[in-house]
N, C-alpha and C positions, 0 to 999 in steps of 0.2 A: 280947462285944458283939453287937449285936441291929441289922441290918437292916432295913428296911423298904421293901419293893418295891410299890408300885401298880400293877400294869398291869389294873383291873378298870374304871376312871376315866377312864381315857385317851382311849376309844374308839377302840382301835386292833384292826387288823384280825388273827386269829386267829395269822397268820404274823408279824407285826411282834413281838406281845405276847410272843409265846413266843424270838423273838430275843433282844428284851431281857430275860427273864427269861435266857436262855442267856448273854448278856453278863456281868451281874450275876453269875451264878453263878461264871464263870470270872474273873474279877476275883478277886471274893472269898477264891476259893478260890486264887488266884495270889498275893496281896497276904496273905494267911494273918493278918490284922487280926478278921473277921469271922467270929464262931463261928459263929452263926444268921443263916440267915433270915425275913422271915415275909411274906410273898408274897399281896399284895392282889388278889384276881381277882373277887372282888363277887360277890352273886350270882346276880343276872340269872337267866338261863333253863338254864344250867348248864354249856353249852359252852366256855368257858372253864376254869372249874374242873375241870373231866373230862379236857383237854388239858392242864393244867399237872400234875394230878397221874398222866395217862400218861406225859408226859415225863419226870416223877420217877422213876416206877417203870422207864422203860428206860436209867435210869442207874443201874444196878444196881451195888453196890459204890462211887460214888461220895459219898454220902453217908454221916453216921453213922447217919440214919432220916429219915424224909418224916412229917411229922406233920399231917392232917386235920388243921382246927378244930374237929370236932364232937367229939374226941376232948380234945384240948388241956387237959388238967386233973388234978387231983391226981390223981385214980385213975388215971390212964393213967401207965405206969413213967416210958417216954421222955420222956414231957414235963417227968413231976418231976426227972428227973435231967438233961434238955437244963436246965432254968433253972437249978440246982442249979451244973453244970459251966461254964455260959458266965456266972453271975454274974447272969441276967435281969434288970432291972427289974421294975416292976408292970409288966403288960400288960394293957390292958381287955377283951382277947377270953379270955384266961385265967377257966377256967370256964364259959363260955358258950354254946359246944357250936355256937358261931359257924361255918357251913361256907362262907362265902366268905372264909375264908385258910387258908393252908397252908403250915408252919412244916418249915422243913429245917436242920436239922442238919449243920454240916459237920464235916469231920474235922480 
């Protein structure tokens, strides 16, 4: 099952955003219902997207992988085997090399 977080929308301020993306994750990841995420951070002027996916990367081991959008598609391993393994639906950023979302993989 697939997630879906907006905090790019919200106009929330850089520390809020990233609370509730740390909320969300810990739920998820508590409640062990939700395979993926896939984390709306828009793409504005970048600063956002640049903090959720350091955030990412300093939770290192807590995910199965942090997956860019710009990546997000059949040639990339992770992503065929993230929708492969959690069942995905279509998704409309699938393919699209979309870099305001970023798709996490839980364990």
């Amino acid at each position: 099952m697939l997630k879906t977080i907006d905090i790019g929308h919200q106009n929330h301020h850089l520390d809020k955003a990233l609370s509730i993306l740390e909320t969300n994750v810990s739920t998820a990841l508590h409640e062990g219902k939700i395979r993926a995420l896939k984390i709306i951070h828009g793409h504005g002027e970048g600063t956002l997207r640049t903090a959720v996916r350091t955030w990412c990367n300093e939770q290192e081991g807590r995910f199965k992988a942090v997956i860019p959008g710009e990546k997000y598609d059949m040639f990339h391993q992770e992503s065929v085997d993230m929708r492969s393994v959690c069942g995905l639906p279509k998704d409309p950023h699938y393919g699209t090399k979309n870099r305001s979302v970023t798709y996490i993989w839980l364990w």
